[in-house]
N, C-alpha and C positions, 0 to 999 in steps of 0.2 A: 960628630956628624952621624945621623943615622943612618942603617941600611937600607936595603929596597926591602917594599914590605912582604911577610913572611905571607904566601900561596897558603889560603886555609883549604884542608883535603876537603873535597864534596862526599861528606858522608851520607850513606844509604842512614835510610829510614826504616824502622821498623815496618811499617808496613810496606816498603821495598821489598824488607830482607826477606817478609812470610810470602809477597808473591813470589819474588824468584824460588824461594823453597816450595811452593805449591806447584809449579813447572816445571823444577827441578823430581819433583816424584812422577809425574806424567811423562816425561823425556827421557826415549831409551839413551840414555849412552854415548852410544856414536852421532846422536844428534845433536849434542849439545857444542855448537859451532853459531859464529852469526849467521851465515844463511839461513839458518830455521827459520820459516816464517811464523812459526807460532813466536822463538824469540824477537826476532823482529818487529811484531804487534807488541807483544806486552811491554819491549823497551822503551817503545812510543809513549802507550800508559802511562808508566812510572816517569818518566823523561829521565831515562839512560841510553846510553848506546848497546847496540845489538852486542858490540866487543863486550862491553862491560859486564852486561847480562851474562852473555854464556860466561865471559871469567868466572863469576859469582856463582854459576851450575856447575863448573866444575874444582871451584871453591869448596860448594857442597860436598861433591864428589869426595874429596879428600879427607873427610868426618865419615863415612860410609863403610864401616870394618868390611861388607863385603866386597868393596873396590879395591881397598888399599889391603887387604888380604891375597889378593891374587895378582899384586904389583902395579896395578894403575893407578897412581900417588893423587892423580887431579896435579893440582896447582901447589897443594902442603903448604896453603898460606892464608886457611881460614881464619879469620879477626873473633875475637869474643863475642861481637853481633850474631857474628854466625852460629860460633856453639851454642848461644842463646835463644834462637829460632828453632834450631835443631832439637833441641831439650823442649822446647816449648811445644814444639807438633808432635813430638812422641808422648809428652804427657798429655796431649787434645788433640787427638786428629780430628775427631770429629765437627765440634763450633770449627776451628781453624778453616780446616778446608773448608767447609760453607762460606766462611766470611769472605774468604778470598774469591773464593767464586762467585759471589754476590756483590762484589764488589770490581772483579773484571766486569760480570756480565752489562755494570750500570756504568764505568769508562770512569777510569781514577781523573786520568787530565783531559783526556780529548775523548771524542766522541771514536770509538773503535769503526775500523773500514770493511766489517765483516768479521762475522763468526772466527775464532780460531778452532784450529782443522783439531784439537782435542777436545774440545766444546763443552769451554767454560760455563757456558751460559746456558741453562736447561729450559725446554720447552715448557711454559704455564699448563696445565690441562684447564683443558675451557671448560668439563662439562662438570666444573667444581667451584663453589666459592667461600670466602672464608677461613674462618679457620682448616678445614678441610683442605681447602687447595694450600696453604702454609706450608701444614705438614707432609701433603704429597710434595709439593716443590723440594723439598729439605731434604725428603729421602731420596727424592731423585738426587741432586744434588751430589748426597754422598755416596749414594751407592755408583754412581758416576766417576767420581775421584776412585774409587777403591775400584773400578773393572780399570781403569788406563793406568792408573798406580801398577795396578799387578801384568796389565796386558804389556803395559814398557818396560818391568826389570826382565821379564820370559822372553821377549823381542815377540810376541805374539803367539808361541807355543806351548801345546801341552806339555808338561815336564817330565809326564809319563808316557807319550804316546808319539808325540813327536806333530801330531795333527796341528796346524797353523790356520785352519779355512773363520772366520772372522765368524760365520754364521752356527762353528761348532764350538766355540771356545769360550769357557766359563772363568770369568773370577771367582772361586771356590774358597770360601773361609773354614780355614783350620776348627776355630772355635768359630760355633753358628753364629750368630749375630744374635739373636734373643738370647745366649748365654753370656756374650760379655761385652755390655755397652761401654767399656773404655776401648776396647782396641778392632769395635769395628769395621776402623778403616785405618788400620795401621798396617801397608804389607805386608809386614812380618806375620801375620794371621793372615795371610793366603797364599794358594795355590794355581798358577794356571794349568785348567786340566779342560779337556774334553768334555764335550756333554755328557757321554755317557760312563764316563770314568770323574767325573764329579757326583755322577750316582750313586755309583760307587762308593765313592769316597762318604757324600754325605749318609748312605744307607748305613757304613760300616763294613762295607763288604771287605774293602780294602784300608791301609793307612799307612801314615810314610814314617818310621820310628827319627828319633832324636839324631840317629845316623845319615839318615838321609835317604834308606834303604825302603824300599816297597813291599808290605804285606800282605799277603791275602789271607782271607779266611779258611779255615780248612774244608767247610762244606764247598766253597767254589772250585778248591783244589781238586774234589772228589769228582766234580761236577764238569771238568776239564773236558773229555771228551763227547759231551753233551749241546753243543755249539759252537760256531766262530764265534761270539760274543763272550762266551764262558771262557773260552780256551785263550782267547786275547789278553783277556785281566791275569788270569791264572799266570801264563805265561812271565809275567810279572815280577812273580815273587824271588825277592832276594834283587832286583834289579835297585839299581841307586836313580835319583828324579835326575834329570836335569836340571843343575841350580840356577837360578835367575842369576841376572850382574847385579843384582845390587839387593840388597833386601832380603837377605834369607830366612827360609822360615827359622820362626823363634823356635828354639827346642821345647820350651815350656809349654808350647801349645800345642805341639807333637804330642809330648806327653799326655796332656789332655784329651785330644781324640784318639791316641792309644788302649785310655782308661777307660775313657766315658761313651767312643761309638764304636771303635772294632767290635767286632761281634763273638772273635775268639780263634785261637789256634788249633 
């Protein structure tokens, strides 16, 4: 006599696993719970439950050296789907994230009930067509993932300054963006900083070494008592960033802009 038959598990899908991992870099932390309304929509999309989703966000969590480095374990029961999505956006953030985004913004199963509040779906500019509007949509697109990518591991703050106001606050890439089309939009090649301590940063005025310590130039140093602008940065030096929850900068690209934009000690 046979048994009852055996419950086959409802396995996520690959393109489940890269949306929930596209929200999962968007979503600070402490959001990742069913009430989010942004998980709440996308659950709808894919047809999971809001539980399931945030499980899955903090499924990711748990692959994240800098979560599980400072003892917040996630769940510590991500499936090989997962390490496999994981591997895959680090080796392609940039196609990824677009696809997914392009793919919320046109509704996987049902027609979406409104924008979500991180705003997967980027505005067309009308006073373009063509290939032209393509490639503006695209850069929007990702330069969009990579400002909420890096605005949600900071919780919205500068790392160096402590400034939070939405209207001052830069996603600031380590390595510029015309020097390295693979990691564009990969976190770990950015910083959240201020406007005008991303000026900084991007002039070479200042840079953050492999320690996590903040440098300034010598000429600024000298230049300390010559403004509250000057004296702010200055004041600076030797001070360690505030590190994000999740995503820290890569040292490799610390290095980089220690080499290639400091201006000098």
């Amino acid at each position: 006599m046979s048994g009852p038959p055996v419950k086959r598990r409802n396995l996520w899908t690959d393109e489940q696993l890269r949306l929930a991992f596209y929200l999962y870099c968007q979503t600070p932390f402490g959001r990742m719970h069913s009430r989010n309304p942004d998980i709440i929509q996308l659950a709808e999309l894919i047809g999971r439950s809001p539980s399931a989703l945030a499980m899955k966000l903090v499924n990711f969590a748990s692959l994240d050296p800098s979560i599980t480095g400072t003892g917040r374990s996630g769940l510590a029961n991500a499936s090989e789907a997962d390490k496999k999505v994981w591997r895959e956006f680090h080796e392609n953030w940039g196609d990824l994230a677009e696809e997914s985004s392009r793919a919320i913004a046109a509704g996987i199963s049902v027609p979406a009930r409104g924008n979500l509040s991180i705003g997967f779906a980027e505005p067309e500019p009308a006073d373009f067509i063509g290939e032209v509007r393509q490639a503006t949509v695209s850069i929007r697109i990702r330069q969009g993932f990579f400002r909420r990518s890096i605005l949600a591991s900071y919780g919205g703050k500068c790392c160096m300054s402590g400034v939070s106001s939405d209207q001052l606050i830069v996603a600031s890439h380590i390595v510029p963006w015309a020097a390295d089309e693979k990691n564009r939009l990969n976190p770990r090649n950015g910083l959240c900083l201020s406007a005008i301590h991303d000026k900084a940063f991007d002039s070479g005025l200042i840079t953050v070494t492999p320690q996590m310590k903040i440098e300034v130039c010598d000429d600024l140093k000298r230049r300390k008592a010559e403004g509250e602008v000057s004296a702010a940065i200055a004041g600076l030096h030797g001070k360690s960033i505030e590190l994000p929850a999740r995503f820290h900068p890569d040292q490799a690209f610390l290095r980089w802009h220690n080499e290639n934009r400091f201006v000098g000690r």
